[in-house]
C-alpha positions in Angstrom: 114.8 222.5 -28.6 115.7 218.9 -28.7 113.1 216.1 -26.9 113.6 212.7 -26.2 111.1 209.8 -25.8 110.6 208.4 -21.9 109.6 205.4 -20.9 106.6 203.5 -23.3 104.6 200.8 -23.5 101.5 199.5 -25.9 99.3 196.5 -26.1 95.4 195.5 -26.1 93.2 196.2 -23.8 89.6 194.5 -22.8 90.1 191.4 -24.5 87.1 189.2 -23.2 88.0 185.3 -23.5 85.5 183.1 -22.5 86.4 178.9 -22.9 84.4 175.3 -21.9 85.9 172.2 -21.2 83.5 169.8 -22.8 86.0 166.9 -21.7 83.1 165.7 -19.7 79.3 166.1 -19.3 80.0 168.3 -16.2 81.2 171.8 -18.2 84.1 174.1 -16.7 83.6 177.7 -17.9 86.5 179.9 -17.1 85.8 183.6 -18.1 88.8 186.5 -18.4 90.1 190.0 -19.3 92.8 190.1 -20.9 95.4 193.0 -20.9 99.1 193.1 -22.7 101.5 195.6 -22.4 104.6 195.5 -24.6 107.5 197.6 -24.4 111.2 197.5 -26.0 112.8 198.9 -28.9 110.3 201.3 -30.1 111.3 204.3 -30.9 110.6 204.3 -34.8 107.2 204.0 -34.0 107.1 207.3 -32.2 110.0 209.7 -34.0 109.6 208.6 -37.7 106.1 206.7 -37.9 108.3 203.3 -38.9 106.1 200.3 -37.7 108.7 197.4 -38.2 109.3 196.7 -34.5 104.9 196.7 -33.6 103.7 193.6 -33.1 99.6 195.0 -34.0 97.3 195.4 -31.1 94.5 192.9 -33.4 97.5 190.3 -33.2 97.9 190.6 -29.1 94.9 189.9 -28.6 94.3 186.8 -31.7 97.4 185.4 -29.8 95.4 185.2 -26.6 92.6 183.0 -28.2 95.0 180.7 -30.3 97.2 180.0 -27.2 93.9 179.5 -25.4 93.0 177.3 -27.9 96.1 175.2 -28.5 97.5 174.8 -24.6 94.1 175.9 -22.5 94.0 178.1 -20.3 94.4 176.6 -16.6 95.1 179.3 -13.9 95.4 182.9 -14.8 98.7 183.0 -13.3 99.9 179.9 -15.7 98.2 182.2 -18.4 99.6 185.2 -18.0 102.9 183.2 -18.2 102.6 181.7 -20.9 101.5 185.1 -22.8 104.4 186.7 -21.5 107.2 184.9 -22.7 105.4 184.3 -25.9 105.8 188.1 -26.7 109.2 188.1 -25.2 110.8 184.7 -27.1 108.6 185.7 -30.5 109.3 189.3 -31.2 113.0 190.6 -31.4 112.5 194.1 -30.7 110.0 193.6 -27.6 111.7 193.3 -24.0 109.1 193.4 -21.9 105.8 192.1 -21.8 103.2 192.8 -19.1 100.0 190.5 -19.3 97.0 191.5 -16.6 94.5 189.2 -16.0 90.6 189.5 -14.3 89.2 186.4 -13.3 85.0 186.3 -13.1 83.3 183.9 -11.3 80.3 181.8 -12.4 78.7 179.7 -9.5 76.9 176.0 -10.8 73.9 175.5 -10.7 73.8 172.2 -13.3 75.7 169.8 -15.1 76.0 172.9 -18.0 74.0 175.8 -16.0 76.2 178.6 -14.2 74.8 182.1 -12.9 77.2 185.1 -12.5 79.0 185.4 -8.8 78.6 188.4 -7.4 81.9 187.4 -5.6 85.1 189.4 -5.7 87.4 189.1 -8.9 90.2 187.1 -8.8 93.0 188.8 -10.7 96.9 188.1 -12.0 99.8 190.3 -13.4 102.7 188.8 -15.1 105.9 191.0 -16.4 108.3 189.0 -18.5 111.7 190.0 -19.4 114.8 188.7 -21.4 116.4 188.3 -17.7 113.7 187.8 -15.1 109.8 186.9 -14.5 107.6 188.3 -11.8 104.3 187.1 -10.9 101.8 188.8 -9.1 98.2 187.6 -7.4 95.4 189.7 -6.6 91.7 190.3 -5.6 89.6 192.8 -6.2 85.8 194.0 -4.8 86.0 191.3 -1.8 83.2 193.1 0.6 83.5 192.7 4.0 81.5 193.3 7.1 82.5 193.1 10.8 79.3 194.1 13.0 81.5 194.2 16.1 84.8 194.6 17.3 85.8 197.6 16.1 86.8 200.9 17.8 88.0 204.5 16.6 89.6 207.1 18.7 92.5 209.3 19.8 92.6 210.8 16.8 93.9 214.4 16.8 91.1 217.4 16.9 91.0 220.7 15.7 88.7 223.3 15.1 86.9 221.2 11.9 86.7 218.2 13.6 83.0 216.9 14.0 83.9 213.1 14.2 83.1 211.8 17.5 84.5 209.1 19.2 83.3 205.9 19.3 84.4 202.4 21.4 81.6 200.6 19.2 81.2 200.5 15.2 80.4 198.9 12.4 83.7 197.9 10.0 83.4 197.4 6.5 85.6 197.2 3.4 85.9 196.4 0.0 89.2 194.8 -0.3 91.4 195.3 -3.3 94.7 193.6 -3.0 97.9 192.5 -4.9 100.7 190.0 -3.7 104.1 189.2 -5.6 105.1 185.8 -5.4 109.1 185.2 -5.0 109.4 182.1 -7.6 106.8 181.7 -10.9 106.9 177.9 -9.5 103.8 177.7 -7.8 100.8 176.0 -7.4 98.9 179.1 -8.4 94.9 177.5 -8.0 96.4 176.8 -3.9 98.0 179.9 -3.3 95.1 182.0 -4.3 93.2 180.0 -2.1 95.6 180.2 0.7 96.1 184.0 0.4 92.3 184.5 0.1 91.4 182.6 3.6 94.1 184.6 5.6 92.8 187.9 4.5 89.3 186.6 5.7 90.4 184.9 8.9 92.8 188.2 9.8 89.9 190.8 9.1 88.0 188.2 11.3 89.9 187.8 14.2 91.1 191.1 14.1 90.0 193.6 17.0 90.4 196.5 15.7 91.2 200.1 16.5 91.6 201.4 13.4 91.4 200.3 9.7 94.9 200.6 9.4 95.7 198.1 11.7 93.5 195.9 10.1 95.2 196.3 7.6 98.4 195.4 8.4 97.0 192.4 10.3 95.5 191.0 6.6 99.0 191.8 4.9 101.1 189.9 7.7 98.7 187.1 7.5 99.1 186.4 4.1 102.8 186.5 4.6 102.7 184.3 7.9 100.7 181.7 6.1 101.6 181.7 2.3 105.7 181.0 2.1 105.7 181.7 -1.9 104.7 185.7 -1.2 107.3 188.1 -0.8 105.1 191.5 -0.4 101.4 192.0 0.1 100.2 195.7 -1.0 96.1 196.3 0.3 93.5 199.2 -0.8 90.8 199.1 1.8 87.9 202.1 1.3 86.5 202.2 4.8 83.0 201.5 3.7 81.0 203.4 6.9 77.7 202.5 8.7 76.0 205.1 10.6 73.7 204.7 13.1 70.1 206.6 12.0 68.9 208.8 14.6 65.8 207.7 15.1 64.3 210.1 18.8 62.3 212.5 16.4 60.1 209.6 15.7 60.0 208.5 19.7 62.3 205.3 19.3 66.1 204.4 20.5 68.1 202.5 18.2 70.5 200.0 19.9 73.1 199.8 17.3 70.5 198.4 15.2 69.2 200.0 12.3 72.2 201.9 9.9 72.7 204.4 7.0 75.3 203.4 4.2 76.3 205.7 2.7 78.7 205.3 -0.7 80.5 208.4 -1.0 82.6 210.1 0.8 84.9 207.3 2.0 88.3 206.9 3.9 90.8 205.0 1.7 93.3 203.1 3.8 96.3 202.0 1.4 99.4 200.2 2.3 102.2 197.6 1.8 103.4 194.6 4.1 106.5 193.2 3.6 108.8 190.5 5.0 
């Protein structure tokens, strides 16, 4: 019985990279996770153990700190670029390089003094080829809350439905998202910025009957109002408040006092494009 090797890929994982501009007395911290994945001509590696063609998983990730070192680091985007086509122009047998990128945010509190954000992470993917260069933006663990303007129903029952109906709820999310830009020439600090205020002001303005078509209203906001983005793809995990029924203890609740709870939730997962 013959086999044959499918599609492969290998890199470091987890690399923490943490710099300061000191150009100044007012410090910039910018603090990432770095992820490459290579792939290419490879299969010694697997069928006969020959490691001529594997560029070491120690070397990925000293290749992120010397580049950070010797050109900075700018915006994860730029980053993940840069990376990229390193991998690509430096190493013969490698075809493909896939560099993901977490952003964490520190907020100032001083010249030199920063606390950890408990704001969402702001993320990047880069795939770099011989023949093209694709560039993806992202966000991760955005929470929001929308204590009105929300209804659910006409849904289909059956004999296991319990859900009731409601013209009045609570809507909240936890936004995970991913947008691919159509050129890797772009001001990447703006169009982060741009993409994250339409989600917000969509999920805002939206009134909404279901999550779903909340969620197409954040994907075709980010298209409407960010020209560089070609596709928007959203993970929203309906995050549910219910109200506590409160009678056994002699008192009403006027949509005022909730329960929420973490698990189970809906997941509401979808793709906008133009």
């Amino acid at each position: 019985m013959t086999f044959t090797l499918g599609p492969n890929q290998y890199g470091k994982a987890g690399v923490r990279l943490v710099t300061v501009d000191r150009s100044s007395d007012r410090h910039v911290v910018t603090d990432l996770t770095v992820a490459s994945a290579l792939s290419g001509d490879l299969e010694g590696t697997h069928l006969t153990g020959d490691n001529s063609a594997v560029l070491a998983t120690d070397t990925q990730k000293n290749t992120v700190y010397a580049l950070a070192r010797e050109f900075g680091v700018g915006e994860p985007e730029a980053f993940g670029l840069r990376l990229g086509r390193h991998f690509v122009a430096t190493q013969e047998p490698i075809r493909r390089a896939r560099i993901t990128i977490e952003q964490h945010q520190w907020e100032r509190f001083g010249e030199h003094s920063f606390a950890r954000s408990g704001a969402e992470t702001r993320r990047a993917r880069v795939i770099v080829t011989e023949d093209e260069t694709r560039v993806s933006s992202g966000l991760g663990d955005l929470t929001l809350l929308n204590t009105t303007d929300s209804e659910f129903h006409g849904f289909p029952r059956d004999s296991y439905t319990t859900l009731p109906e409601t013209t009045e709820r609570m809507l909240a999310t936890s936004v995970e998202a991913w947008w691919d830009h159509g050129s890797s020439d772009v001001g990447w600090g703006r169009a982060y910025t741009d993409a994250r205020a339409a989600l917000l002001a969509a999920f805002a303005e939206t009134y909404s009957y279901s999550l779903q078509q909340t969620l197409f209203a954040m994907g075709s906001r980010v298209l409407t109002d960010c020209p560089s983005v070609d596709e928007v793809r959203l993970a929203l995990p309906n995050k549910h408040h219910h109200l506590v029924d409160l009678t056994p203890f002699g008192l009403d609740n006027p949509d005022q006092v909730y329960v929420a709870p973490t698990e189970p939730y809906g997941l509401i997962e979808g793709t906008v494009r133009r």
